[in-house]
C-alpha positions as CSV (number, residue, x, y, z in Angstrom):
1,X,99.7,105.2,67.3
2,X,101.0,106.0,63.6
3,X,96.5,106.5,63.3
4,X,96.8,109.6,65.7
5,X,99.7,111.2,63.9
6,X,98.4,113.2,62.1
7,X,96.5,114.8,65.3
8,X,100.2,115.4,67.1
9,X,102.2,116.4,64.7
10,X,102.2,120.2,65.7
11,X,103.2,118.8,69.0
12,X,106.1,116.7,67.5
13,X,107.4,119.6,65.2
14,X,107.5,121.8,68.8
15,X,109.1,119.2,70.8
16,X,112.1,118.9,67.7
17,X,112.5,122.7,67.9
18,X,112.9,122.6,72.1
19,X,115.4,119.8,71.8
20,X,116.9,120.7,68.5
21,X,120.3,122.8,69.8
22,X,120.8,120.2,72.5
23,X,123.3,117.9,72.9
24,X,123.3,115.6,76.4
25,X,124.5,112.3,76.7
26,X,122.3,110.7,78.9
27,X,118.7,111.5,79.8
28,X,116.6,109.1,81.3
29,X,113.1,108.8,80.3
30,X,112.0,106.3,83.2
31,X,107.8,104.9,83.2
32,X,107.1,103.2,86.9
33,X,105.6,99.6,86.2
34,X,105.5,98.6,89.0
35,X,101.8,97.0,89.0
36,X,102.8,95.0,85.7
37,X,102.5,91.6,86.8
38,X,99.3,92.2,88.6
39,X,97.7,93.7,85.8
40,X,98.5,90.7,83.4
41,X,97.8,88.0,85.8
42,X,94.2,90.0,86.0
43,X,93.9,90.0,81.9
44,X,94.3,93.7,81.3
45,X,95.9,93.8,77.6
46,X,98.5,96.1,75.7
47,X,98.7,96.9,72.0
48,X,101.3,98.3,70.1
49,X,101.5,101.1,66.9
50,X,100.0,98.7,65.0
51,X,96.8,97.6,67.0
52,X,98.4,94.0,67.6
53,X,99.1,92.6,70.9
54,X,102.2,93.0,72.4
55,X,103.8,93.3,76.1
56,X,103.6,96.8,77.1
57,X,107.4,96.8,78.0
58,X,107.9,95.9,75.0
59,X,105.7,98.6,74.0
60,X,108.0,101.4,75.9
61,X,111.7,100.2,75.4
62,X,109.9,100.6,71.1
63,X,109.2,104.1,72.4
64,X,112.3,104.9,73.3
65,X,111.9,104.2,77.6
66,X,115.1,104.0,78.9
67,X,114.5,103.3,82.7
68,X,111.8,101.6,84.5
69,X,110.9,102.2,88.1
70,X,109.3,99.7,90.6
71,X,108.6,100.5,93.8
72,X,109.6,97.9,96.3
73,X,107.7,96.6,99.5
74,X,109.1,94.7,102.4
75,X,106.1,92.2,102.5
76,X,102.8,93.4,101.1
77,X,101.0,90.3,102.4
78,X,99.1,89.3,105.3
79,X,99.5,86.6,107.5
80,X,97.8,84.6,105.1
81,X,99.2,85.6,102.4
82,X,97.0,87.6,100.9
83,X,98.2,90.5,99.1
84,X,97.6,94.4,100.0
85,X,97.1,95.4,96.3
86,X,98.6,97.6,94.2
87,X,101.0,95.2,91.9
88,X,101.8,93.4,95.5
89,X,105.6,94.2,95.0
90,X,108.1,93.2,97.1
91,X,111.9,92.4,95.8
92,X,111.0,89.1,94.3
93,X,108.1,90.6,91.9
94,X,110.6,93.4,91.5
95,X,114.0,91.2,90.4
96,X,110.8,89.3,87.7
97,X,110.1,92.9,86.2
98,X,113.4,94.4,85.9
99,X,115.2,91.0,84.5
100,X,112.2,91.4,82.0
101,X,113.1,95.0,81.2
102,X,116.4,94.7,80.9
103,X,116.1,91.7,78.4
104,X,114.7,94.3,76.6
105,X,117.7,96.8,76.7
106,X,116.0,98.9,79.8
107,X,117.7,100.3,83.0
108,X,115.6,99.6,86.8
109,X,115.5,102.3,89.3
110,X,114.7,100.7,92.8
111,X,112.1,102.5,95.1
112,X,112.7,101.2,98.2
113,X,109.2,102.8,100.3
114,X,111.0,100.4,103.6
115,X,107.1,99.9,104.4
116,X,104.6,97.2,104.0
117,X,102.8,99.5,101.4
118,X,102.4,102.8,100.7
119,X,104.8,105.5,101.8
120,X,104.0,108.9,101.4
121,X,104.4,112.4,103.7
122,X,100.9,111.5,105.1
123,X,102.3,108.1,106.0
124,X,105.4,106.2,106.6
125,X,104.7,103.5,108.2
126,X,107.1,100.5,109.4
127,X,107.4,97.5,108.0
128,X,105.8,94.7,110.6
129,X,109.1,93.2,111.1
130,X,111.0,96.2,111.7
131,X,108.0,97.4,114.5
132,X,109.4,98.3,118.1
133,X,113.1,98.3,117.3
134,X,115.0,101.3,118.6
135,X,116.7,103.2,116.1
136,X,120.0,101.5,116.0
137,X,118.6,98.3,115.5
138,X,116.3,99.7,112.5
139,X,119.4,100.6,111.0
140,X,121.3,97.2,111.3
141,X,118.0,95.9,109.5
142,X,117.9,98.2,106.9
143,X,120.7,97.7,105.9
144,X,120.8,93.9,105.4
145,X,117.4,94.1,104.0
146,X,118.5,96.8,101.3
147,X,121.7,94.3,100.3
148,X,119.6,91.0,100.6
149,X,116.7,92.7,98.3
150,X,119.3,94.3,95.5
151,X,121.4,91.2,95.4
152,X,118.2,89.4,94.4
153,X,117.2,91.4,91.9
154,X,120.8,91.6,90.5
155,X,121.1,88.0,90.5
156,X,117.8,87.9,89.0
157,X,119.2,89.7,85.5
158,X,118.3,93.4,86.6
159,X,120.0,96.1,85.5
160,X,120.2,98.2,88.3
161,X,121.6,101.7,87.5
162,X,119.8,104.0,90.6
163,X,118.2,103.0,93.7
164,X,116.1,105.3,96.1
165,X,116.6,105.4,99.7
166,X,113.1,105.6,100.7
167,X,109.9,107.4,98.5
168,X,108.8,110.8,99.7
169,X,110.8,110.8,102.9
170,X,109.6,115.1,103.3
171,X,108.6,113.4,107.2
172,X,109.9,110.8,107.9
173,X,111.1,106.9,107.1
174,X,110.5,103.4,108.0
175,X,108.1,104.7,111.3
176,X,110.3,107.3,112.2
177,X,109.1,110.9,112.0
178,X,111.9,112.9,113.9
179,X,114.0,114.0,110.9
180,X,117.5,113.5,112.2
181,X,116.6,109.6,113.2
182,X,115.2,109.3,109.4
183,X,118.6,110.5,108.2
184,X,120.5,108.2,110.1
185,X,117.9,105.4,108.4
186,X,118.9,107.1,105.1
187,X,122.4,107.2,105.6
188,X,122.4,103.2,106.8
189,X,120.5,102.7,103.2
190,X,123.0,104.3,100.8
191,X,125.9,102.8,102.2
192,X,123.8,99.7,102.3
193,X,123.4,100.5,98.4
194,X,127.2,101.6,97.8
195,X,128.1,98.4,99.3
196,X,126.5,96.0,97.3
197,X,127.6,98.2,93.9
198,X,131.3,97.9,95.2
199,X,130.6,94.2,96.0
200,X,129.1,93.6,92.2
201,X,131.8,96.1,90.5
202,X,128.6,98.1,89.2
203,X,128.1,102.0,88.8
204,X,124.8,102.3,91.1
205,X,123.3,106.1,91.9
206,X,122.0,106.6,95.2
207,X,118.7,108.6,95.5
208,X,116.8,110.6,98.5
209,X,113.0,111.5,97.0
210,X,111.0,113.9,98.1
211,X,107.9,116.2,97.0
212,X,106.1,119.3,97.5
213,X,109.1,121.1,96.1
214,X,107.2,124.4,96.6
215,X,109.1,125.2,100.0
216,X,112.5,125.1,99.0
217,X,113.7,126.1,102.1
218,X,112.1,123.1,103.9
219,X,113.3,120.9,101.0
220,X,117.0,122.2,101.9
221,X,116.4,121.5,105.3
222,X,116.0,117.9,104.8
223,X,119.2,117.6,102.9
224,X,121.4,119.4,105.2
225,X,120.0,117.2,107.8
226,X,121.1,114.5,105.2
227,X,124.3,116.0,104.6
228,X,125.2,116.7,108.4
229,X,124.6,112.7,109.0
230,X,127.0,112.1,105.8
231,X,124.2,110.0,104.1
232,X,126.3,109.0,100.5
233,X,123.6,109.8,98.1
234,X,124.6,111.4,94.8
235,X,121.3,112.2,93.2
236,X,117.9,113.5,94.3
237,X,114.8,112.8,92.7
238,X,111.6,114.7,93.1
239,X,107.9,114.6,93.0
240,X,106.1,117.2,90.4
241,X,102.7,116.6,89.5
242,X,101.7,120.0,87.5
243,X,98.4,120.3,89.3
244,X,100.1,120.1,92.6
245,X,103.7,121.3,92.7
246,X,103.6,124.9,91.1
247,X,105.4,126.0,88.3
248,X,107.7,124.7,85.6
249,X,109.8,127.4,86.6
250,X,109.6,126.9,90.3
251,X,110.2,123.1,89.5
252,X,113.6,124.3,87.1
253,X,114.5,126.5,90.0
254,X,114.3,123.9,92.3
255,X,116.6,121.7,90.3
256,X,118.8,124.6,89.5
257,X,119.5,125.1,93.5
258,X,119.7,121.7,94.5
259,X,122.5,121.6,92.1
260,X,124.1,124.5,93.1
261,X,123.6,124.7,97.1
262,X,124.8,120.6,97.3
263,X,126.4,119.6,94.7
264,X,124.1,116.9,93.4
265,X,122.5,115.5,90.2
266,X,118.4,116.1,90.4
267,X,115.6,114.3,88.2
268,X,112.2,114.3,88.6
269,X,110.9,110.7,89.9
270,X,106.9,111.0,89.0
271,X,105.4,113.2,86.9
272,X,101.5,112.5,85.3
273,X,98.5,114.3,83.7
274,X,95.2,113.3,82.9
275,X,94.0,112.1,78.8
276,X,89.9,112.3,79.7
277,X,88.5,113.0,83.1
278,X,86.1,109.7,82.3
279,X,86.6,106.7,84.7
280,X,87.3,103.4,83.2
281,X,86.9,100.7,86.5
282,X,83.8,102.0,88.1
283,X,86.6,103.9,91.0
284,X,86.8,107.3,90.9
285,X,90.1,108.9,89.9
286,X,92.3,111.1,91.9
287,X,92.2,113.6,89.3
288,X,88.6,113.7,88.3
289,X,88.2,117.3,87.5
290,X,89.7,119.3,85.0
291,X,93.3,121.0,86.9
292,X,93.8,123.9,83.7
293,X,97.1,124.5,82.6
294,X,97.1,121.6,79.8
295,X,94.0,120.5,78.0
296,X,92.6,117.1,79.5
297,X,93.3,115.4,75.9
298,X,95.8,112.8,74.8
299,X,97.2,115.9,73.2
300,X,97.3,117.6,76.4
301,X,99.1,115.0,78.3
302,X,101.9,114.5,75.7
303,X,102.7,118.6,75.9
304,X,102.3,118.4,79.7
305,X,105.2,115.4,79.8
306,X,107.3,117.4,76.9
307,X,107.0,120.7,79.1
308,X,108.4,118.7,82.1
309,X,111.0,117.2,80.3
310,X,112.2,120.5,79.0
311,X,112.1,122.3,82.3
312,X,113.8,119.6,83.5
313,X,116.3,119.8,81.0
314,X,116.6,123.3,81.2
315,X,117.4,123.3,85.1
316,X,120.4,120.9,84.3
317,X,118.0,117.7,85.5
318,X,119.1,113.9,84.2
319,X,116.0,112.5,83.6
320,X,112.4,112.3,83.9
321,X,110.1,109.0,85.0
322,X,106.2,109.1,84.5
323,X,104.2,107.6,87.2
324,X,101.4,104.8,86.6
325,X,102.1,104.7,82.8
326,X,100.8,101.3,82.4
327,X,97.9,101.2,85.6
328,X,95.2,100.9,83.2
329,X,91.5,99.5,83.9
330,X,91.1,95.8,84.8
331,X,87.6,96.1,83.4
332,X,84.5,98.7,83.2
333,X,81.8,96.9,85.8
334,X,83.4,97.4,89.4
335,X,81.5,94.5,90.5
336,X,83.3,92.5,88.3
337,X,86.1,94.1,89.1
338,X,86.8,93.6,92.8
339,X,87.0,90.2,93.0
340,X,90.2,90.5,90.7
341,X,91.5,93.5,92.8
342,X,91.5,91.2,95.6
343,X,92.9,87.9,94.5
344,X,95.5,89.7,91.7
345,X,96.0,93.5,93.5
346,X,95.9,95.2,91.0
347,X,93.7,97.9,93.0
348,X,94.9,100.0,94.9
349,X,94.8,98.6,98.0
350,X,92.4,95.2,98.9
351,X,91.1,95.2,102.0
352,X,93.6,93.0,103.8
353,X,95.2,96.0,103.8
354,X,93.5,98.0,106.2
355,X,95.0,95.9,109.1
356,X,98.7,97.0,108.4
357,X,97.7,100.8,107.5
358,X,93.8,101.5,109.3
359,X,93.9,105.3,108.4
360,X,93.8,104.9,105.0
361,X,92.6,101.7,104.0
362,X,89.1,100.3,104.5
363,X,87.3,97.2,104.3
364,X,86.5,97.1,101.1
365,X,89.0,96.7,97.7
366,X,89.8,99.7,95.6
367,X,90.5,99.9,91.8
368,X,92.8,101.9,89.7
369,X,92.4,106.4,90.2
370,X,95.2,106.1,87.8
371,X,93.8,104.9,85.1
372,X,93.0,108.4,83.2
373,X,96.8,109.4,83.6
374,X,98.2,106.4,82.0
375,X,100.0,106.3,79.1
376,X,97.4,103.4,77.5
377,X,94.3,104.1,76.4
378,X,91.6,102.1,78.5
379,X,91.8,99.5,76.1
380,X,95.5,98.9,76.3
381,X,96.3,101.4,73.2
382,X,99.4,103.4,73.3
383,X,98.4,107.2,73.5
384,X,100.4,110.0,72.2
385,X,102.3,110.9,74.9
386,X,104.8,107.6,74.2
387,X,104.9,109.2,70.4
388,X,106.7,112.2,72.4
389,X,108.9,110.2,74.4
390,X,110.1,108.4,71.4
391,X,110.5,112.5,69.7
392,X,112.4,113.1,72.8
393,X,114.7,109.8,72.8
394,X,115.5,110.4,69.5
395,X,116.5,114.2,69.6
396,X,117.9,114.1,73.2
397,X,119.5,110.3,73.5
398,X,120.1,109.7,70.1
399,X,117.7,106.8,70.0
400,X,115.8,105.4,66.9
């Protein structure tokens, strides 16, 4: 990294003028991992500054990380056990990853999606076990599955310091897509959450996510729906993605009202932007066009992540976590490739998949369409944006 100085500098000197005059105790700087042990089981490599191997946790607690995030599954495996891809992460994967980060002086927040894989507003789909239970009975299960999985990963090591009831919950949760039922599935999760932090005497925030923070009228909706069902959650976290969530100043209004009109803390919970619009696994990328706004340039990604940081800042936000920082290719030849997307998952999704969630998953295995909006080059090299996040640690946290 200390090679591409030179190239960021101007960036560095404007990041040290936003942050100069400020003075906050804590703001978290987060990086979801979640697909770490999937990409080293399938070889992929990380470098440090100095172009010598290293573990790419490792690699971000040096940069000044404070948080990781790792989404959690109920059971991403089929009946044989075969994994459903992407990192394959239920609690016990989770507890190995976050015992590892917080030997290294980091902080975990817990996604909990309560699926078998990917939640999202196009999809929320029940976890297997939890399938035909009435609403009351979902609850009861959610419950004891949210204390069962945090107790693991506490006793595991982690250092748990937030937990999210539920990941993009803008339509529903756990199967359930009438709004008032998902808040009573919400609200059984953060007491669920506030019960095992009394239990362990820890301090333990309690997150609701959502995204497409352009409607803030909907977004209020869902909270007062939260509110109303007295779910005890103390922060939000949110979805912005520049080329899909409008403005920096929409996203520090946003922040700025949900303070205001409720009374809690806000971050935002993914975040990402593109270094090259080339492909490095032979699967095309989400983002495989150039969005404007930012230049699709290591450069450009390390402003775009500064800019969100400071309009987080600016709305009175606690924190900011990049999404897929360390998703990097497993390889260039896909046909290479897809045998270790299946056996390690550290695609996508693998086609074992497609039984549990038809709609979007097919037959075959998918790779990484992160891979251009990580935060490692496609050979495992640290790219500039980590060089900000260390500027930012050290002016905002008082890391060095």
């Amino acid at each position: 990294m200390k090679r591409l100085l030179w190239m960021i500098l101007p960036l560095i000197l404007m990041v040290q003028a936003a942050f100069a005059e400020t003075t906050v105790g804590t703001f978290r700087l987060g990086v979801d991992v979640s697909e770490l042990l999937s990409q080293e089981s399938s070889g992929v490599e990380y470098y440090d500054d100095d172009g010598e191997r290293a573990d790419a946790l490792a690699v971000l607690a040096a940069s000044g990380v404070s948080h990781v995030r790792l989404r959690v599954w109920n059971d991403p495996f089929d009946e044989l056990g075969r994994g459903y891809g992407a990192g394959n992460i239920n609690a016990d994967r989770a507890a190995e990853i976050s015992a590892r980060a917080a030997r290294l002086g980091m902080k975990t927040l817990i996604d909990f999606h309560y699926s078998d894989f990917w939640a999202d507003p196009s999809r929320q789909i029940s976890p297997r076990a939890w399938m035909g239970m009435s609403v009351s009975r979902k609850e009861i299960a959610l419950a004891e599955y949210t204390k069962e999985a945090l107790r693991a990963i506490l006793d595991a090591g982690g250092d748990v310091e937030m937990v999210q009831v539920g990941n993009e919950t803008n339509t529903g949760m756990a199967g359930e897509y009438d709004l008032d039922n998902m808040a009573r599935l919400i609200a059984a999760g953060c007491q669920a959450v506030r019960e095992i932090a009394a239990e362990c005497g820890r301090e333990i925030r309690v997150c609701v996510h959502f995204t497409d923070i352009q409607d803030y009228g909907y977004l209020a909706k869902l909270l007062r729906i939260l509110d109303n069902r007295k779910a005890a959650y103390d922060t939000v976290g949110i979805s912005y993605y520049p080329y899909w969530h409008g403005t920096l100043e929409n996203l520090r209004g946003v922040i700025e009202n949900i303070r205001k009109d409720f009374g809690r803390d806000v971050f935002v919970a993914e975040t990402a932007w593109p270094f090259t619009l080339e492909d490095g696994d032979g699967y095309g990328n989400v983002i495989g066009y150039d969005p404007g706004l930012y230049p699709v340039s290591p450069e450009g990604q390390a402003q775009a992540f500064e800019e969100v940081c400071r309009a987080t800042l600016a709305g009175g936000g606690i924190g900011v976590f990049y999404w897929g920082g360390i998703w990097t290719p497993v390889g260039p030849d896909p046909a290479k490739n897809r045998s270790v997307w299946e056996t390690q998952g550290s695609g996508w999704a693998t086609r074992f998949a497609s039984a549990y969630d038809p709609e979007h998953v097919g037959n075959g295995d998918g790779g990484c369409a992160w891979d251009n909006q990580a935060m490692f080059d496609f050979g495992g090299h640290p790219l500039p944006v980590l060089e900000t996040v260390r500027v930012i640690a050290e002016e905002l946290c008082g890391k060095d």
